[in-house]
N, C-alpha and C positions, 0 to 999 in steps of 0.2 A: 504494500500500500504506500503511493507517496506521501509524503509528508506535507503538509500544505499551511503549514505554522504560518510560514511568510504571507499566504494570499488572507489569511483573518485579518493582518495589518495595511488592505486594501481602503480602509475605509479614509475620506480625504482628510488630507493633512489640513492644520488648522493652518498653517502659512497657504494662502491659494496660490500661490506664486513660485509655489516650493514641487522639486520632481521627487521628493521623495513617495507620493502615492502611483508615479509610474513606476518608480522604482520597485517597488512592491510587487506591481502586479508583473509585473516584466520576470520578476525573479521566483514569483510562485510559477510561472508561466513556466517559466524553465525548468524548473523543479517537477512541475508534472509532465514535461514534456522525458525527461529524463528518467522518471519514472514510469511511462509506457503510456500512460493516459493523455491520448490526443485531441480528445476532445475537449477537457478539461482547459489542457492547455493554450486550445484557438482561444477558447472564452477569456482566455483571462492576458492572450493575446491583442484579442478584439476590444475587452475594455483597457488596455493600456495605449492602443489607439488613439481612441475615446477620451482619453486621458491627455496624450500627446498632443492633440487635435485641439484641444483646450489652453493648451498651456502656448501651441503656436499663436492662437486665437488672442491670449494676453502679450504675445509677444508683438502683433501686429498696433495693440493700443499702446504700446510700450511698456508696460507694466510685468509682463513675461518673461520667464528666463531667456539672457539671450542662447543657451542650447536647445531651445525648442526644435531649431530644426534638426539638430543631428537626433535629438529625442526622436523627432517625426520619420525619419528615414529611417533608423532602429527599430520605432516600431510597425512599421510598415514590411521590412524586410528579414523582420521575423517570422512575419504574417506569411509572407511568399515563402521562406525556406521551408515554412509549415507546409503548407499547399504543394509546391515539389515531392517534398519526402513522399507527401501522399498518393502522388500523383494526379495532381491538379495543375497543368503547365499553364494554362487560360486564367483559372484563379490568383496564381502565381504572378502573371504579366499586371493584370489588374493593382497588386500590391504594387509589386517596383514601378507600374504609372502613375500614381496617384502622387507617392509625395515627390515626383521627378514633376510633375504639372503644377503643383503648390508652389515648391520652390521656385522656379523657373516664372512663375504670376507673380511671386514673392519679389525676387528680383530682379525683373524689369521693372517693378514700379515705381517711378519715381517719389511718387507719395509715402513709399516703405521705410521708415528708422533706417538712417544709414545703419545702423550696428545692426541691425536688422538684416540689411539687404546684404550686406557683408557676409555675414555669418548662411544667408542660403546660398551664398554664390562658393562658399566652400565646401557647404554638406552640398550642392547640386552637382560638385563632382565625383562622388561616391553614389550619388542618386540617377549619375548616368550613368558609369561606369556597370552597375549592376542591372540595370535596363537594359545597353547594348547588349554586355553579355547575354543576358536570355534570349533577347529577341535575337544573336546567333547564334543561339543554342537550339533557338524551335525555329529555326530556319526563316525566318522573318527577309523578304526581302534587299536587298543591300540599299535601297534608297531612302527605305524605312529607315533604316540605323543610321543612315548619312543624313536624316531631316531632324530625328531628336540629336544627333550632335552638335546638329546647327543651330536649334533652338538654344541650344547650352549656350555654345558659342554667342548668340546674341543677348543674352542672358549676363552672361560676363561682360560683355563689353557695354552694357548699357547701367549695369551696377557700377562702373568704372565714371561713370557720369555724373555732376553733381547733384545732391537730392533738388527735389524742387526749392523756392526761394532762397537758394543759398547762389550768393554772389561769389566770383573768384577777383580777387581786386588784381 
């Protein structure tokens, strides 16, 4: 039987601003996925999402940690290794698109907290790198792979840009 001491301490942290209740669920998550229980594990997978998906949400008011995003892409690509193992490649693609599409809206925007937009333009390279790879792993066309690189690409160089109202003297 897995142990699941860790996921009782899911409930939220009295900081809201704090990842210690991703933390939690991420690590009971692991804990029953390690222990055979995979179902278990999507769920507590999916609310550390949920979780993540919150705290990027504080990070867009600015008030969020600024690791929301690699949080968002960890817990996203937990999700996909989940769905792999299972054999779920469709399910799988869906994870590594979601926060590779966040980040990438994240930062091109000029309206985004620089430290903001910084911080997705660097988990955006981990959040394509793991994208490409699937999608040449399930044989995804080569132009496919060649247009999310170029989104990346534009992506970077428009985070390279000053946020909005900021003058360069």
């Amino acid at each position: 039987m897995v142990n699941l001491n860790i996921a009782s301490q899911h409930t939220p942290d009295a900081n809201a601003y704090s990842d210690k209740t991703w933390q939690n669920l991420t690590l009971a998550a692991n804990s029953a996925w390690e222990g055979g229980d995979s179902h278990t594990a999507c769920d507590f997978y999916n609310s550390a999402v949920k979780e993540a998906e919150r705290l990027l949400d504080l990070a867009e008011q600015g008030t969020g940690p600024t690791e929301a995003p690699m949080i968002l892409v960890i817990s996203y690509h937990n999700l996909a290794e989940a769905a792999l193992r299972i054999g779920q490649p469709d399910i799988a693609l869906a994870h590594y698109q979601t926060p590779f599409d966040r980040l990438l809206a994240l930062a091109s925007l000029k309206t985004t907290p620089a430290n903001l937009r910084q911080t997705c333009v660097t988990n955006l390279k981990e959040a394509t790198s793991a994208l490409v790879f699937h999608l040449h792993f399930t044989g995804a066309h080569v132009w496919h792979v060649g247009d999310i690189i170029r989104k990346a690409q534009s992506a970077v160089a428009a985070a390279s840009r000053p946020a909005a109202g900021v003058r360069i003297s």
